[in-house]
C-alpha positions in Angstrom: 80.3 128.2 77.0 78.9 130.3 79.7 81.2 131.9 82.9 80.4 130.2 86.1 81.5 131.9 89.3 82.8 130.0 91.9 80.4 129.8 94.6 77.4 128.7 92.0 80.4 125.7 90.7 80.7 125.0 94.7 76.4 125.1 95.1 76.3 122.3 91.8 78.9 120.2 93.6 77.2 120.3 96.4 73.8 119.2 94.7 75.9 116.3 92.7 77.2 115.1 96.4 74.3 114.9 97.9 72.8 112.7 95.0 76.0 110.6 95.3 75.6 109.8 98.7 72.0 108.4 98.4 73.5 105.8 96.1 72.9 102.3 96.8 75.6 100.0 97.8 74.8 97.7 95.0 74.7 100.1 92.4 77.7 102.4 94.3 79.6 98.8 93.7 78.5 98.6 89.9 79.8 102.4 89.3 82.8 101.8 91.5 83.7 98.5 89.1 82.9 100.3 85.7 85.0 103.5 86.9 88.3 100.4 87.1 87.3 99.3 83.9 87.6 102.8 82.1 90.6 103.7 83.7 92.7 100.2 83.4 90.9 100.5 79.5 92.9 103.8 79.3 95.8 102.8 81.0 96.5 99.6 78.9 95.5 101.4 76.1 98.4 104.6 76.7 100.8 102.1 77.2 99.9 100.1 74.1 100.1 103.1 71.9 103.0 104.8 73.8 105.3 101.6 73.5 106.0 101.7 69.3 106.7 105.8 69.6 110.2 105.6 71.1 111.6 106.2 67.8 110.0 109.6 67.8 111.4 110.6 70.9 110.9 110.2 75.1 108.3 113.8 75.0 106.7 112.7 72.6 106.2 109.5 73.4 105.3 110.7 76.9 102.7 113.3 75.5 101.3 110.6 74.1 100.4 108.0 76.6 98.9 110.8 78.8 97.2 111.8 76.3 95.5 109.1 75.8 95.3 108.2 79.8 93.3 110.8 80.0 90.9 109.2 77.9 90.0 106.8 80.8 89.2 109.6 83.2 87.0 111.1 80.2 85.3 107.9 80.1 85.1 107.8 84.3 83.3 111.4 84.3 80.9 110.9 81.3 79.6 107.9 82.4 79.1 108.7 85.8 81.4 106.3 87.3 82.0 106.4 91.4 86.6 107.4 91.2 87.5 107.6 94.8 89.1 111.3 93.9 85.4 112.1 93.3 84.5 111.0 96.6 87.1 113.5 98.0 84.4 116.4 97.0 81.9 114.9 99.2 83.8 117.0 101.5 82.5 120.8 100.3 78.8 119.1 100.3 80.3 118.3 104.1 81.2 121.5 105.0 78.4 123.5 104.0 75.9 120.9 105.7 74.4 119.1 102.9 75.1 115.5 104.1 75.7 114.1 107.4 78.7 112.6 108.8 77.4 109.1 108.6 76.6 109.9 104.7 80.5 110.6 104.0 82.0 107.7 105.9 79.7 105.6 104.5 80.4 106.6 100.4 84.4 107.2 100.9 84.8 104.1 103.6 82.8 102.0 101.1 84.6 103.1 98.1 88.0 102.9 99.7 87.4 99.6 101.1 86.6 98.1 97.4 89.7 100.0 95.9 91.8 97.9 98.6 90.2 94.8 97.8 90.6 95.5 93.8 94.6 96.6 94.5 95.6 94.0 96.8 94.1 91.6 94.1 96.3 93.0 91.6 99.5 92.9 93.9 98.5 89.2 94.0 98.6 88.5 90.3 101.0 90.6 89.5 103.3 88.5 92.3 102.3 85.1 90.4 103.3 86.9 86.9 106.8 87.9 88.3 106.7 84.3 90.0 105.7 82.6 86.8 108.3 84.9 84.5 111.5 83.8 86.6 110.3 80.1 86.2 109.9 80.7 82.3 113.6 82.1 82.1 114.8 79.3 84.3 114.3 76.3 82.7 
């Protein structure tokens, strides 16, 4: 693997941003959906695997599920997902003059805007499994 210096790692961000931001909002929504997908695969998945190891002990156990967490993010960067973290770089492209203001309001607002959506979905559902968990132990 070949040495990069910094300012040519900051010049390929740069170049990556400035694709990003030309995405489509349809197909910004497709990447933004798969990029839940991998990481709630990898999520489920650590806690699956993490939850039989307590009889090897808490570090290990812990190791473990981020371990295999991490997995998800893999997933996220290889298949080119649209993370909300990766919108955060759109910043250096920013900076240096590479995209305009309305280019990185419009990627991290619309990105932002369907991770709200997606989490106050889940506080929803997970407020009807809590709901429908105290009804099972009351009757």
């Amino acid at each position: 693997m070949a040495f990069v210096a910094p300012p040519d790692v900051a010049k390929n961000c740069c170049s990556i941003q400035q694709a990003r931001v030309k995405l489509s909002v349809p197909k910004m929504l497709v990447l933004d959906l798969a990029a839940g997908f991998y990481i709630s695969f990898g999520a489920e998945t650590s806690i699956m695997v993490s939850h039989d190891l307590t009889a090897l002990g808490a570090g290990f156990q812990r190791f473990m599920l981020a371990s295999i967490f991490s997995v998800g993010l893999m997933i996220v960067i290889n298949g080119g997902a649209e993370l909300f973290t990766g919108n955060c770089l759109l910043w250096v492209a920013y900076m240096d003059r590479k995209i305009s203001t309305y280019e990185l309001l419009r990627s991290c607002l619309f990105v932002a805007t369907l991770y709200w959506f997606s989490y106050v979905r889940q506080c929803k559902e997970a407020t009807n499994v809590v709901a429908c968990m105290k009804k099972a132990v009351n009757e």
